[in-house]
C-alpha positions as CSV (number, residue, x, y, z in Angstrom):
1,X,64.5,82.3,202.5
2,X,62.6,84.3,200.5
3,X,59.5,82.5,201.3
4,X,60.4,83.1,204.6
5,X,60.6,86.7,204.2
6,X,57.7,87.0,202.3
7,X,55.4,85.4,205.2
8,X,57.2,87.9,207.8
9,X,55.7,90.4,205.7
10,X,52.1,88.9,205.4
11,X,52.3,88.6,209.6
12,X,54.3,91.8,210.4
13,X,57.3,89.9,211.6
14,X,60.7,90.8,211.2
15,X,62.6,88.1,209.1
16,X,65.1,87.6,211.3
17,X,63.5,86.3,213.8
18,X,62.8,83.4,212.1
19,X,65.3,80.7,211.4
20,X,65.7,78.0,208.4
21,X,66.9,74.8,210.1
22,X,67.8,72.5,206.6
23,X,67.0,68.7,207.7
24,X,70.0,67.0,206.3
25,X,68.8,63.9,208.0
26,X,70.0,60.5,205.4
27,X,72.1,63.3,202.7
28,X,75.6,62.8,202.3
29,X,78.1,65.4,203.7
30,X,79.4,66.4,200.1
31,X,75.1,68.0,200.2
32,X,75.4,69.4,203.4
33,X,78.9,71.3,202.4
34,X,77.3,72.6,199.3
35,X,74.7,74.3,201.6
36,X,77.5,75.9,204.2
37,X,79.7,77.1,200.8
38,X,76.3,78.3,200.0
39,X,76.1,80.4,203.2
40,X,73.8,78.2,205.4
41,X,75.1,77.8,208.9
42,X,72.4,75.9,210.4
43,X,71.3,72.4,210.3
44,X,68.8,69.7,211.6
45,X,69.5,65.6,212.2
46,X,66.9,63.0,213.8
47,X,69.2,60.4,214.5
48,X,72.7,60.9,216.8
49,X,74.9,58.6,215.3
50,X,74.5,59.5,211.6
51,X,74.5,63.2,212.9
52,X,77.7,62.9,214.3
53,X,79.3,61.0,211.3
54,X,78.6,64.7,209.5
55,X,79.7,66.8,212.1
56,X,82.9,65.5,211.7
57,X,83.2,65.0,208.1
58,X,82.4,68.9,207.8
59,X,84.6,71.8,208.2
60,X,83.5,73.5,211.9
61,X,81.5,76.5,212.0
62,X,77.8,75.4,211.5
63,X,75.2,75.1,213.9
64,X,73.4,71.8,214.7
65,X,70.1,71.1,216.2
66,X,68.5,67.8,217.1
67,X,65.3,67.3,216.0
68,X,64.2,63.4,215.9
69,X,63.2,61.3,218.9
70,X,65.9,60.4,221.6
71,X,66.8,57.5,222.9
72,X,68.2,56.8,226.6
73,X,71.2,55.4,225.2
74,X,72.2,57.6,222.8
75,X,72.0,61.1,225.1
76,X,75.8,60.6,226.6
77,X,76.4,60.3,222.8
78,X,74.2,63.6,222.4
79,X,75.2,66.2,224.8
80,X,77.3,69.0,223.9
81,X,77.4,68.0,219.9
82,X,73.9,69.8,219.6
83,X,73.2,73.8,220.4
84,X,69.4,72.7,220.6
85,X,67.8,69.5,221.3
86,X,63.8,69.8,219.6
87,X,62.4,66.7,221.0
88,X,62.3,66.3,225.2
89,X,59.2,64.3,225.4
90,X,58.5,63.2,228.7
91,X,59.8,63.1,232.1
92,X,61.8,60.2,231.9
93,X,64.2,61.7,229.1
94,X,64.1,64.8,230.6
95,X,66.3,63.6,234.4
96,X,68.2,61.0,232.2
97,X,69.5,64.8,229.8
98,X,69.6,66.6,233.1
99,X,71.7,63.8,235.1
100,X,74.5,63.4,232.0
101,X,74.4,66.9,231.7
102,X,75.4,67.7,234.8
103,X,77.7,65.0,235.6
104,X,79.4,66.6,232.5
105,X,79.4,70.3,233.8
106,X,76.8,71.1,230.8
107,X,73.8,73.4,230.5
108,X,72.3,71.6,227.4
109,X,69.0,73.9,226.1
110,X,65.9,72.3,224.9
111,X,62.6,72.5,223.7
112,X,59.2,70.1,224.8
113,X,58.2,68.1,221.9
114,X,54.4,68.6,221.8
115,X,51.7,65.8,220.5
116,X,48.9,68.3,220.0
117,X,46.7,65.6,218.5
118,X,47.5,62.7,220.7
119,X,48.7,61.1,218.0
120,X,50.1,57.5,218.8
121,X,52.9,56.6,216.1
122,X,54.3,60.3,217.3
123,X,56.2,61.1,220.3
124,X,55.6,64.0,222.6
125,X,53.6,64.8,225.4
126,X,50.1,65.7,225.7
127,X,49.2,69.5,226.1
128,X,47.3,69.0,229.3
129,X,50.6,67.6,230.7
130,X,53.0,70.6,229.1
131,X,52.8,72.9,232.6
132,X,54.0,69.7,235.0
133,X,56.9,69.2,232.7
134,X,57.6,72.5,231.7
135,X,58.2,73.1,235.8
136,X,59.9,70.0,236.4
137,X,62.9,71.2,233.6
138,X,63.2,74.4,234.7
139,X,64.1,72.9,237.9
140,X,67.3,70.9,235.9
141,X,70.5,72.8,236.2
142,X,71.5,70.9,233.5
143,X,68.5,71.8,230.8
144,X,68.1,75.5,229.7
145,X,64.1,75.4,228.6
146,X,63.6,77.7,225.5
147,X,60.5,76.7,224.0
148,X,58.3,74.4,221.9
149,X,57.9,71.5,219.5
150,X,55.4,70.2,217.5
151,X,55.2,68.2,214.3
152,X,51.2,68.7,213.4
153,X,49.3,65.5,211.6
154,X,49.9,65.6,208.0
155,X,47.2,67.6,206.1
156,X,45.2,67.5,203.0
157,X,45.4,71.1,202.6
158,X,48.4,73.0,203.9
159,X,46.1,75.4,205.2
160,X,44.5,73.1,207.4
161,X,48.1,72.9,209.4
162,X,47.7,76.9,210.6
163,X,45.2,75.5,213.6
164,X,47.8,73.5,214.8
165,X,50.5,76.2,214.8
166,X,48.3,79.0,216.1
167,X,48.0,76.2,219.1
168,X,51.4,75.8,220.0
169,X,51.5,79.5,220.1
170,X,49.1,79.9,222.2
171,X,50.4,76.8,224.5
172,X,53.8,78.7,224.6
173,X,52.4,82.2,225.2
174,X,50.3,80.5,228.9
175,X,53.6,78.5,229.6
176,X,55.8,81.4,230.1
177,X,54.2,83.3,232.6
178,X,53.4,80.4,234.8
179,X,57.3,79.8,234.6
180,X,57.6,83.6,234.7
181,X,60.1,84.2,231.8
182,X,59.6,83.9,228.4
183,X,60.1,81.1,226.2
184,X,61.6,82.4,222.9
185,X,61.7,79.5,220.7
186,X,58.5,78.1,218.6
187,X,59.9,75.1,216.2
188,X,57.0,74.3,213.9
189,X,56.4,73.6,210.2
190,X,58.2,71.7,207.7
191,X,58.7,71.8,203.6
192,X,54.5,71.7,202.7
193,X,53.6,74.0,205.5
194,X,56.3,76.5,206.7
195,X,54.8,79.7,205.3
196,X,52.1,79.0,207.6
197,X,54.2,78.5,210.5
198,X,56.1,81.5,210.3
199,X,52.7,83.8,210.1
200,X,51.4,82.1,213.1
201,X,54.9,82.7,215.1
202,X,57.8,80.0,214.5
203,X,60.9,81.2,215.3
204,X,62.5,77.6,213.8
205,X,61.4,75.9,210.5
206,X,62.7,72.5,210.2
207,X,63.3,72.1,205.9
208,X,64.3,69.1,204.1
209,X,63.3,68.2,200.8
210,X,62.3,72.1,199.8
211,X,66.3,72.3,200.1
212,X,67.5,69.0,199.6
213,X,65.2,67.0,196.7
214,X,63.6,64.1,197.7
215,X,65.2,62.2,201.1
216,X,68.3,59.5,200.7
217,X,66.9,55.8,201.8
């Protein structure tokens, strides 16, 4: 966190409007209970089944977020285990979330997974297409919209990521008065490049192997 805290200063932000969302994604639960004895209360997982394995091998009280790419069939499986689903990506996903959600009586929030570089092994949608969606899920009654997600291509240079960031900001900054509210959430940056992403306005910093070493295969 002090890294964290250290960028809020650079950038004028106040450090707690950023949170540090530890990617636990392929560690064992014993890692993720060292964390929550450690204090950390909030934690990231890209695939549903292996997610909610840990959520109930560990003690309640932490918060989960799902960050990885969802599939049809696995958001029954999804809904009400996460307090924040990263990754809506399209239209499709989006009625699919909205439909279970309200056969369920569930408001499920979300963010719009972003491919700012039209990148094609990534999903997300294009940033000419952010508005339509954008206004089609704040029409769901089961999806709460609170932001935006990106995961930027992989950079030489950290530095070269801030482009991307400062982008998404901006993306998120048109979007909310055309939906006229604000959209409080920015989730952005990883282990190489979260610094960057907290001066240019993340609110969410998705951290793995910064916390947790190098990832479990």
């Amino acid at each position: 966190m002090g890294r964290i805290a250290a960028a809020c200063a650079r950038s004028g932000r106040n450090p707690g409007d950023v949170r540090l969302v530890a990617v636990s994604k392929t560690m064992a639960a014993e890692r993720v209970r060292e964390l929550i004895q450690a204090g950390h209360l909030l934690f990231g997982e890209n695939r549903v089944q292996e997610a909610l394995l840990k959520i109930d091998a560990v003690e309640p009280g932490p918060e989960w977020h799902f960050i990885g790419h969802l599939q049809k069939n696995k958001i029954r499986h999804a809904i009400g285990k996460f307090a924040l689903i990263h990754s809506v990506d399209g239209q499709e996903m989006a009625l699919v979330l909205d439909r279970r959600c309200r056969a369920e009586g569930m408001v499920q929030p979300v963010l719009l997974q972003v491919n700012q570089a039209a990148e094609t092994t990534k999903h997300g949608i294009r940033p000419e297409d952010l508005p339509a969606l954008a206004a089609e899920v704040e029409g769901c009654a089961g999806l709460d919209l609170q932001g935006l997600m990106s995961i930027p291509p992989p950079e030489k240079n950290p530095e070269d990521s801030r482009r991307w960031f400062a982008g998404l900001r901006t993306l998120r900054d048109r979007l909310g008065p055309e939906l006229g509210r604000e959209l409080p959430e920015l989730s952005m940056g990883m282990s190489d490049s979260y610094p960057l992403a907290v001066e240019e306005g993340a609110t969410l910093v998705r951290v793995g192997t910064a916390l947790f070493g190098s990832r479990q295969v």
